[in-house]
C-alpha positions, 0 to 999 in steps of 0.5 A: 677506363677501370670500372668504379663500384657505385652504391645506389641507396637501399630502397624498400621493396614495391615503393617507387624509387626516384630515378638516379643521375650517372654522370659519365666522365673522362679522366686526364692527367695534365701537368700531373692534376687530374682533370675531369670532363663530361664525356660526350655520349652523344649517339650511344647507347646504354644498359644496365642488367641487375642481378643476384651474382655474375652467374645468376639470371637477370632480374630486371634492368634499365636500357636506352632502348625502352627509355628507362635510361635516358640520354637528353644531351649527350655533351653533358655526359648524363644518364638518366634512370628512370623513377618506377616501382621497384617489385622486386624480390628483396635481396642485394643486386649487382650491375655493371652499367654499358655504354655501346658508341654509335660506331658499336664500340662496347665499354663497361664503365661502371659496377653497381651495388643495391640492396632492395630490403622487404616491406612491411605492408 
């Protein structure tokens, strides 16, 4: 799967951002139209580690296993990122979000772009 480039709203720094829907699809080519279906991530796992560049450190992130990214049916092929307050120092951040299967197969299935402006008050 080649990785897509998502670009999440720009939102305000220190105001609480709603949370994002990712859905997760696998592509085929049948009778040369293609055809897309939820992919069943039942059992996995997810992370997504946002940073400044690809060298820098990371800033905050979002993963299954503290449930800032939720799964609720896998067979639709759905992660959910969790609403919080986005303290964060104003900047422009990427990601790449991973899915791990439960057998630990490891696949970066899609890049992030977000821009965190500064407030005002």
């Amino acid at each position: 799967m080649t990785p897509t480039i998502n670009k999440i709203a720009d939102h305000r720094r220190g105001d609480t951002w709603d949370g994002m829907v990712l859905l997760i699809e696998d592509v085929k080519i049948v009778d040369e139209v293609e055809v897309r279906t939820p992919k069943d991530i039942t059992g996995y796992t997810a992370l997504a580690r946002f940073k400044t560049s690809r060298e820098s450190s990371m800033v905050f992130e979002f993963k299954t296993e503290d449930d800032t990214i939720t799964i609720p049916n896998g067979i639709e092929g759905k992660l959910l990122f969790a609403a919080r307050i986005m303290d964060v120092r104003a900047n422009n951040y990427i990601s790449d979000v991973e899915l791990t299967s439960p057998e630990g197969r490891v696949e970066t299935i899609t890049d992030c772009e977000w821009r965190i402006f500064q407030d005002v008050s």
